[in-house]
Structure formats: structure tokens, C-alpha cells
C-alpha positions in Angstrom: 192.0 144.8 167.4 195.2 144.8 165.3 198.1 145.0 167.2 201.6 145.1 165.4 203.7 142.4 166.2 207.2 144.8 166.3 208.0 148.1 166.9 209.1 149.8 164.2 212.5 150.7 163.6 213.4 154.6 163.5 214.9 153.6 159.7 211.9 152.3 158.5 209.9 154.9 160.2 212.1 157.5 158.5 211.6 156.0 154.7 208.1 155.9 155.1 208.1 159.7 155.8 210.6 160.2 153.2 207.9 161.4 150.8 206.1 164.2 153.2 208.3 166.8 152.7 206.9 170.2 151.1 208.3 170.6 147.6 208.7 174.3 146.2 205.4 175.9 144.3 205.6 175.6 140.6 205.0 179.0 138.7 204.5 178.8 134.7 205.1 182.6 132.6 201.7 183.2 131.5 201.3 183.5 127.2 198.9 186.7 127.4 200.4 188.5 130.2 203.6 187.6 130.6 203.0 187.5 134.3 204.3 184.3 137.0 201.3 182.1 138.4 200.7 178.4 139.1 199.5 176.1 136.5 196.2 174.8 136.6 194.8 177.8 138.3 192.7 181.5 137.5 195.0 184.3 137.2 193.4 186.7 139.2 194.9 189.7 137.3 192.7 189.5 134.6 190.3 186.4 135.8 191.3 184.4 132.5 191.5 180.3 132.9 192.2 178.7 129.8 191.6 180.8 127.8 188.1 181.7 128.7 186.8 184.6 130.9 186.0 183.3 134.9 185.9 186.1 137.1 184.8 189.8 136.5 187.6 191.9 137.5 186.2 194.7 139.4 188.0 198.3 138.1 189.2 200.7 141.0 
């Protein structure tokens, strides 16, 4: 079994993590709607994903 040879050192600990904290959501203005959503996924207002029809949008 691999056992590490040093401890390591709170700094280097800390660096590694430096990359794991949570970034803000990215939201793009939609061109049709004019509407906030994230890129790269189906508007659920009108069930559109580039530019094609995905979901059937039930009508209360």
C-alpha cells in the first residue's frame, strides 16, 4: 500500500483546494424572449433549445 513519505503542509494543502470554490452561475439574455437563462440549457418558458422545439409547454 502507498504510504506518503511527508505530511503535507497546510500551504500546499490549501493551493491544491484553491480551485474548489463555487463560481457564480452564468445567465445569457435570450435572442427570442429576451428573458435571463444559462447557456447551454432548455428554456423552460417556451421549451426552445437552439433554436428548435424540445419540450411541449403545457397551457394553464
Amino acid at each position: 500500500m502507498a504510504v506518503p513519505k511527508r505530511k503535507t503542509s497546510p500551504s500546499r494543502r490549501n493551493m491544491r483546494r484553491s480551485h474548489h470554490a463555487l463560481q457564480p452561475n452564468s445567465f445569457i439574455e435570450d435572442k427570442d424572449t429576451g428573458e435571463m437563462r444559462r447557456p447551454h440549457h432548455v428554456d423552460l418558458k417556451t421549451g426552445m433549445y437552439k433554436g428548435r422545439q424540445v419540450l411541449d409547454i403545457k397551457e394553464d
